[in-house]
N, C-alpha and C positions, 0 to 999 in steps of 0.2 A: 550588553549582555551577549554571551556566545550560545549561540544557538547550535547544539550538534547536529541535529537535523540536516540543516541547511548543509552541513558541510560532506552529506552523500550525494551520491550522482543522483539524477533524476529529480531530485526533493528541492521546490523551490517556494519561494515564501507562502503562497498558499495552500499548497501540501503541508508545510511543516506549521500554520497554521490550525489546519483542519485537524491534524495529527494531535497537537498539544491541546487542544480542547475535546478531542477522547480520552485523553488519559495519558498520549504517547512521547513522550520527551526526549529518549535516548533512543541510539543504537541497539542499544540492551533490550529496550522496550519493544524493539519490532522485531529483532531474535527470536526475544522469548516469546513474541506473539505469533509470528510468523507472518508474509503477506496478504494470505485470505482473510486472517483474524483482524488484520489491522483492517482492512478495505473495509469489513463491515461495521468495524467499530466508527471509524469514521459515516457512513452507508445510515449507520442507525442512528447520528446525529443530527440528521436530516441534508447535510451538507450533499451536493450534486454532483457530486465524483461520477467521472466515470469510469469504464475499465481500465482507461491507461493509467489511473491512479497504481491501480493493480498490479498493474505491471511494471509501474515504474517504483513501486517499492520491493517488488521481487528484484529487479534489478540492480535496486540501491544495496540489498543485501550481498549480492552477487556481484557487486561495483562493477555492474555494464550498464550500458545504457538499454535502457529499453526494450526499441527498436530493434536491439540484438538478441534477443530474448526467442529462441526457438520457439516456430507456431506450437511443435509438441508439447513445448512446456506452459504454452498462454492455454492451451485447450484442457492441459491437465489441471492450473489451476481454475478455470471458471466450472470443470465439472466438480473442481473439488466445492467452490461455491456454490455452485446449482444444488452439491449433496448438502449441506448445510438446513439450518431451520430457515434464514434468512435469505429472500429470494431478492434476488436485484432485477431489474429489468432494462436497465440503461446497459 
C-alpha cells in the first residue's frame, strides 16, 4: 500500500503512523489542517510527540527539512500553540 505520508520530507514511519490514527492520511489532510492543528491532533491521542513533530510537519508542508526551519518561524508556531485550548508541555 502507498503511503503518501511517508513520501514528504521529515515524515517517517512513526510520524506517518501517529498521523493516520488521528484522522490524517494525505497531504491534503495536513494543508487543510495546518501544522499546529495536526501536532495536536496527534498531542490529544496521547501519542509522545514532541515539538519537532511540529516542526518537522511544518516543514514537510514547506518541503524543507526541519532543522531549516527559521527559529522565527518555530517561536511563531509554538506561541500559536501556547494560544490554543490545548496546552503541550513536552
Amino acid at each position: 500500500m502507498h503511503d503518501e505520508l511517508l513520501t514528504l520530507r521529515n515524515l517517517g514511519k512513526t510520524s506517518a503512523q501517529w498521523l493516520h490514527a488521528s484522522g490524517i492520511h494525505t497531504a491534503d489532510d495536513l494543508r487543510r489542517l495546518g501544522s499546529v492543528s495536526a501536532y495536536q491532533a496527534v498531542k490529544s491521542r496521547g501519542f509522545s510527540a514532541s515539538r519537532v513533530l511540529l516542526y518537522a510537519i511544518e516543514g514537510a508542508l514547506r518541503d524543507i527539512n526541519w532543522k531549516e526551519l527559521p527559529d522565527a518561524l518555530k517561536n511563531e508556531l509554538n506561541q500559536h500553540l501556547a494560544g490554543c485550548d490545548y496546552r503541550d508541555k513536552s
